[in-house]
C-alpha positions in Angstrom: 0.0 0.0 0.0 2.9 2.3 0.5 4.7 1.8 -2.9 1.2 2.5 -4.2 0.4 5.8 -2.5 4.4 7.0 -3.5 3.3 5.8 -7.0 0.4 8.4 -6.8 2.3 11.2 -5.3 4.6 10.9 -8.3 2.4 10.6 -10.9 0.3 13.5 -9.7 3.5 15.9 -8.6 4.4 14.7 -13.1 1.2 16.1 -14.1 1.4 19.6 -11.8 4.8 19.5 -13.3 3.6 19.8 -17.4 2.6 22.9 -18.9 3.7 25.4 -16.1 3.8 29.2 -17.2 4.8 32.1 -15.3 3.6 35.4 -15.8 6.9 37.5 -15.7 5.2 40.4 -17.2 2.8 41.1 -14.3 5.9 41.5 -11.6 5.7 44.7 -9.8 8.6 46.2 -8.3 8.7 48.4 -5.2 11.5 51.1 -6.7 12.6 54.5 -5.2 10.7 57.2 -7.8 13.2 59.2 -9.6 12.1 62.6 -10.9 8.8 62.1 -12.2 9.0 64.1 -15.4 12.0 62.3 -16.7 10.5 59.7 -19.4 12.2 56.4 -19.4 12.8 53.8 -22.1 13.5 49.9 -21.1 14.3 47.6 -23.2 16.2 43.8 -22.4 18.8 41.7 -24.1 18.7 37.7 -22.7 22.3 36.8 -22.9 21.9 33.1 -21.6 24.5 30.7 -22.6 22.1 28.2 -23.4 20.2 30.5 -25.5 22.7 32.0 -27.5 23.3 28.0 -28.4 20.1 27.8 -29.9 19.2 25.2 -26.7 15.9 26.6 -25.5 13.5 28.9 -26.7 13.7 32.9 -25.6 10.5 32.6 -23.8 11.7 29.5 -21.4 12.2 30.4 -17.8 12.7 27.2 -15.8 12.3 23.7 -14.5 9.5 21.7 -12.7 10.1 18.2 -12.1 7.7 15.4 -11.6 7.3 13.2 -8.4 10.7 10.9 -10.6 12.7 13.7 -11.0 12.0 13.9 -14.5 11.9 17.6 -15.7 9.6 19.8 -18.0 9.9 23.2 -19.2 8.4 26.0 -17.9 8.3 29.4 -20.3 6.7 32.6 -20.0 2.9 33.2 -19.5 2.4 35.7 -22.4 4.9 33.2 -24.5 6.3 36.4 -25.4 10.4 35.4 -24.7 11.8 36.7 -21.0 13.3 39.6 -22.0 9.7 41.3 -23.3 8.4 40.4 -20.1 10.9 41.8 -17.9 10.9 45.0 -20.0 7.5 45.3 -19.3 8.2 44.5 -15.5 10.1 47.6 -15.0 8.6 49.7 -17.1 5.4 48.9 -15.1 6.7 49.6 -11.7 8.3 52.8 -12.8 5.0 53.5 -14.3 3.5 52.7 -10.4 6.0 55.1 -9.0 4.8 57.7 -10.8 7.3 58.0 -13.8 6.5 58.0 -17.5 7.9 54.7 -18.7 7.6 52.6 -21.6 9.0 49.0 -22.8 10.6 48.9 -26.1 11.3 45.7 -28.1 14.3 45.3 -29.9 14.9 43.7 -33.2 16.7 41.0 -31.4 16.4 39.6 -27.8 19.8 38.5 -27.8 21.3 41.9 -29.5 22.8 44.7 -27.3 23.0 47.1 -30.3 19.7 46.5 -31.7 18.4 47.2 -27.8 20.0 50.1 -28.2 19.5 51.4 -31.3 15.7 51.1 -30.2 15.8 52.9 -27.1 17.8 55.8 -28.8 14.7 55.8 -31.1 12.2 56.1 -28.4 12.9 59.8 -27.6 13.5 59.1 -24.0 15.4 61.4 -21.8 17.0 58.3 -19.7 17.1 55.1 -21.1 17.4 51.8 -18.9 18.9 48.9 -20.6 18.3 45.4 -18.3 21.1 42.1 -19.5 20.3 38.7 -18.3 23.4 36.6 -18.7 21.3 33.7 -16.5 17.4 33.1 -15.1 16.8 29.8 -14.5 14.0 28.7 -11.6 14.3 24.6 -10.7 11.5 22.8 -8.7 10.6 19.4 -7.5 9.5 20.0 -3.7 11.4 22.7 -3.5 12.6 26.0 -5.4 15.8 27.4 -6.4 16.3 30.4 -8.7 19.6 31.4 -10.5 19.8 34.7 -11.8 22.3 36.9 -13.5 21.1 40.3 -14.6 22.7 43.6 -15.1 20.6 47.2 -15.3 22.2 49.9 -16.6 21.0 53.8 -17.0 21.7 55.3 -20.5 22.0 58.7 -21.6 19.7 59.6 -24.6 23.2 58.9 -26.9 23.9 56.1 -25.9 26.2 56.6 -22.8 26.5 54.7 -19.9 25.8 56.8 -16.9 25.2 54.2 -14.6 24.8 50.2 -14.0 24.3 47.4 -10.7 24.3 43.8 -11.4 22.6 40.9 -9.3 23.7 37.9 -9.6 23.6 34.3 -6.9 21.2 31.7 -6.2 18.5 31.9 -3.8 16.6 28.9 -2.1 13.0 29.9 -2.2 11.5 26.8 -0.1 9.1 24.8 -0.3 5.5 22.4 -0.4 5.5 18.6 -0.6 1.4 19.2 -1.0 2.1 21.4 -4.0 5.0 22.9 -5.0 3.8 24.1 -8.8 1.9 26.9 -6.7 4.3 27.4 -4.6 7.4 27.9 -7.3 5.1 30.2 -9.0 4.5 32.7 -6.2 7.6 32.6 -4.9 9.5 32.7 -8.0 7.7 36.0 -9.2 7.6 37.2 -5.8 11.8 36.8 -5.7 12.0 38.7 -9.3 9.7 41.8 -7.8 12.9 41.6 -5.1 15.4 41.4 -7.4 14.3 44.0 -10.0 13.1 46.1 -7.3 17.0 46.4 -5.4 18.5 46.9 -8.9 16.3 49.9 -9.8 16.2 51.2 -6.1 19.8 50.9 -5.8 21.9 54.4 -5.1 24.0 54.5 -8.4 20.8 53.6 -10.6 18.4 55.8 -9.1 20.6 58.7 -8.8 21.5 58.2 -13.0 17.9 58.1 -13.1 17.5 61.4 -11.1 20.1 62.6 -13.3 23.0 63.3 -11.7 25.8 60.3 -11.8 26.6 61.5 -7.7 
């Protein structure tokens, strides 16, 4: 009887593992508001190893493993690829903070000067230019997520007033009952975190203030 109710965990923690989506594009970030009349342009390159080998797909974001171990895929929400969404992340909780912010899609996710080239374009007075070189979240009971992202302030040509960089691995916990729900709170819930220290952080908000301090 005991094989057969591990038997069940398993194959119900496989099926809560399949088809997982996180909606990356709905984070809000508590951020320190810079002067609200500056208009700011976002826009993200995804820089991921693994990516940039033509592994996995732009919009893929993570791991959930069933009750064996054996993993599936989880991607984006809006199946739009990770970069979009995080654009849209920060442009939103700049947007909450009471600054004029917008997200701006680049020709290529993967493409600093076509990021670039695109903010210039947007007319901004500050432009804010996110790089993920790693975002991976891992589940089976519990969560991990490994990040690797980069935010830097641009002037409207192009220069680089100002940049902070997270990067490490953060154990996010747990629930043997069900940890799909579970990796999906938390995991957005440690993204609002992470974006939120990045844009809050003294030499970003101050190029965003404009002054480099």
């Amino acid at each position: 009887m005991k094989w057969i109710g591990l038997l069940t965990i398993c194959a119900l923690l496989g099926a809560c593992a399949m088809g997982n989506r996180y909606d990356y594009a709905s984070v809000r970030a508590t951020v320190a508001p810079p002067v609200k009349s500056s208009a700011v342009a976002v826009a993200t390159i995804d820089r991921r190893e693994y990516l940039l080998r033509g592994e996995i797909e732009d919009s893929y974001v993570g791991m959930t493993r069933g009750g064996f171990g054996n993993p599936f895929r989880v991607f984006t929400r809006s199946k739009a690829p990770l970069s979009e969404d995080l654009s849209a992340a920060v442009a939103g909780s700049l947007r909450d903070a009471g600054v004029k912010a917008q997200a701006v899609t680049s020709f290529s996710v993967t493409s600093r000067d076509s990021a670039i080239s695109r903010l210039k374009a947007s007319g901004a007075s500050k432009l804010v230019l996110i790089t993920i070189r790693e975002w991976e979240s891992d589940t089976l009971i519990r969560t991990e997520l490994t990040a690797s992202v980069t935010v830097e302030v641009l002037s409207p040509s192009g220069q680089v007033l100002a940049s902070d960089s997270f990067e490490g691995r953060r154990s996010l916990g747990g629930d043997i009952l069900n940890p799909v729900l579970h990796a999906r709170k938390t995991v957005l819930a440690e993204t609002s975190k992470i974006l939120g220290s990045l844009i809050s952080s003294p030499k970003i908000a101050a190029a965003l203030r404009g002054s480099t301090g």
